[in-house]
C-alpha positions in Angstrom: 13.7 9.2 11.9 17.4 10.7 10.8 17.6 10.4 7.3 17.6 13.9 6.2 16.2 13.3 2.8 12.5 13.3 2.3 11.2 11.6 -0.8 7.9 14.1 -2.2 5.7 12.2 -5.0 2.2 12.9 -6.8 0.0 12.6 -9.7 -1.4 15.6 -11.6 -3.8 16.4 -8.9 -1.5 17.4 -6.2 1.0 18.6 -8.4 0.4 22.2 -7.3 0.8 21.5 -3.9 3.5 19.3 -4.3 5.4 22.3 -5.2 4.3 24.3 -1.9 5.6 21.5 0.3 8.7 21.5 -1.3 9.3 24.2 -0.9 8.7 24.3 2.9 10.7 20.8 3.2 14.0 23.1 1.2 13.4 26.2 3.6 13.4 23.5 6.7 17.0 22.1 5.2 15.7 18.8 3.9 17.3 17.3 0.8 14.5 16.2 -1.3 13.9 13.3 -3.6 11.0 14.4 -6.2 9.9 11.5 -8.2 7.6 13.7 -9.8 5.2 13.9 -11.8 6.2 16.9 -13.0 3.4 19.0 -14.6 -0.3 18.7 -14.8 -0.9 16.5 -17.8 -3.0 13.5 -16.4 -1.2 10.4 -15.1 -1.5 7.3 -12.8 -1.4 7.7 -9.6 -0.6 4.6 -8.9 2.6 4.6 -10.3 4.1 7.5 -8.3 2.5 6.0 -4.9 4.4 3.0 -5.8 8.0 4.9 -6.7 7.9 6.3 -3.1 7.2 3.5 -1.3 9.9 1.8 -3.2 12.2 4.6 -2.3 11.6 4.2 1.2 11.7 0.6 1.4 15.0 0.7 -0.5 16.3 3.0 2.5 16.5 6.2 0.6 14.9 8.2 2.6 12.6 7.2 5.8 10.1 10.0 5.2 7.7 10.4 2.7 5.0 12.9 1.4 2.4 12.6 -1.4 -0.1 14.3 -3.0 -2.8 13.2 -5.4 -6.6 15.1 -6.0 -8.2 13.6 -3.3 -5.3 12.0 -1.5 -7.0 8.6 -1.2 -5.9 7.1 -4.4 -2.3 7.6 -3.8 -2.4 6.7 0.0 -3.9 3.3 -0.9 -0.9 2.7 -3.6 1.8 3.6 -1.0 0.1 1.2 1.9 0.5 -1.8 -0.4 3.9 -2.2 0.9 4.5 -3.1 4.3 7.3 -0.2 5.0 4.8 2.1 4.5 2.3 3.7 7.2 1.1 6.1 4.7 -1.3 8.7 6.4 -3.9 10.8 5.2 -4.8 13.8 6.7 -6.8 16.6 6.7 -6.3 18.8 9.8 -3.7 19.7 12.7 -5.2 16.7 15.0 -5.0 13.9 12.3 -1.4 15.1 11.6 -0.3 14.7 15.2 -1.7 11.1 15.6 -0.4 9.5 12.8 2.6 10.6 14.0 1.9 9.7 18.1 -0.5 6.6 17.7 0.6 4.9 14.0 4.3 6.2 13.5 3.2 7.2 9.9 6.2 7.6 7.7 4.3 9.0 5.0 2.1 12.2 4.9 -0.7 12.3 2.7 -2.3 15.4 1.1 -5.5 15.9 -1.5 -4.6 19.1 -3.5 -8.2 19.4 -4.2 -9.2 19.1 -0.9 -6.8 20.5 1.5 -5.5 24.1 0.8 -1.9 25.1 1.3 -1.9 26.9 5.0 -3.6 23.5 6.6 -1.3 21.4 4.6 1.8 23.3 5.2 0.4 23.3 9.0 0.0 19.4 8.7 3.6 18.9 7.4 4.9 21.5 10.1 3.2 18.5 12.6 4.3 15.6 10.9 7.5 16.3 10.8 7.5 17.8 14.5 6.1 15.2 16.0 7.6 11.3 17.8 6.3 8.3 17.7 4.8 7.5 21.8 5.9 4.2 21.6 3.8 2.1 24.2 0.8 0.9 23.7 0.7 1.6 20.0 4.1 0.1 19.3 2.6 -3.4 19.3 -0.4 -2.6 17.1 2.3 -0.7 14.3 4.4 -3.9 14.1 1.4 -5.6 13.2 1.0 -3.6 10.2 4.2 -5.2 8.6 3.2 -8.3 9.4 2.3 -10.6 6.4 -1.4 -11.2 6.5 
């Protein structure tokens, strides 16, 4: 992963933390692509899982993060295109092996689940962290693979 631009998406209920992991991508010198949502009124979070996997699959960045209240919701929507290896995580451990074992290309956060110092930890990870290769390089092609 090169692209220095990281697209950062989410629906009302990982709006907050949206904003601290912006912050920490601009501090880390990453040009970000927020496709919002932009306050905390209530929307879809389908729709912004959708943008970002768009963005991705449309080259505009290789990297994505998102947040939503739980962080299922909006993982789900992203993983419905076959660029995406959208990962949710909740810990230090699950961050590294998306990273080592599925060469996630999107980090996934529940603002109402995961507090700001573990998900700032987690993105620290993510972003830290290659892709082994081996083994698991045959088992993430198949995830792009028409069914």
């Amino acid at each position: 992963m090169t692209n220095k631009t990281i697209v950062i998406a989410c629906d009302h209920g990982g709006y907050e933390l949206k904003n601290i992991l912006s912050k920490r991508l601009a501090d880390r010198g990453f040009e970000i692509l927020d496709l919002g949502t932009n306050n905390t009124d209530s929307v879809d979070y389908p729709e912004f899982g959708f943008a970002l996997a768009s963005a991705i699959r449309d080259g505009k960045a290789d990297r994505g993060v998102l947040c939503c209240g739980s962080g299922i919701g909006i993982s789900m929507a992203a993983n419905r295109y076959p660029e995406v290896r959208a990962a949710l995580v909740h810990d230090a451990l699950t961050a590294r092996l998306s990273r080592q074992h599925n060469d996630a290309n999107v980090i996934c956060f529940g603002g109402r689940t995961t507090g700001p110092d573990v998900a700032l930890d987690c993105l620290d990870i993510f972003l830290g962290t290659e892709f082994e290769g081996g083994r698991h390089a045959r088992r993430v092609g198949k995830l792009g693979q028409p069914i």
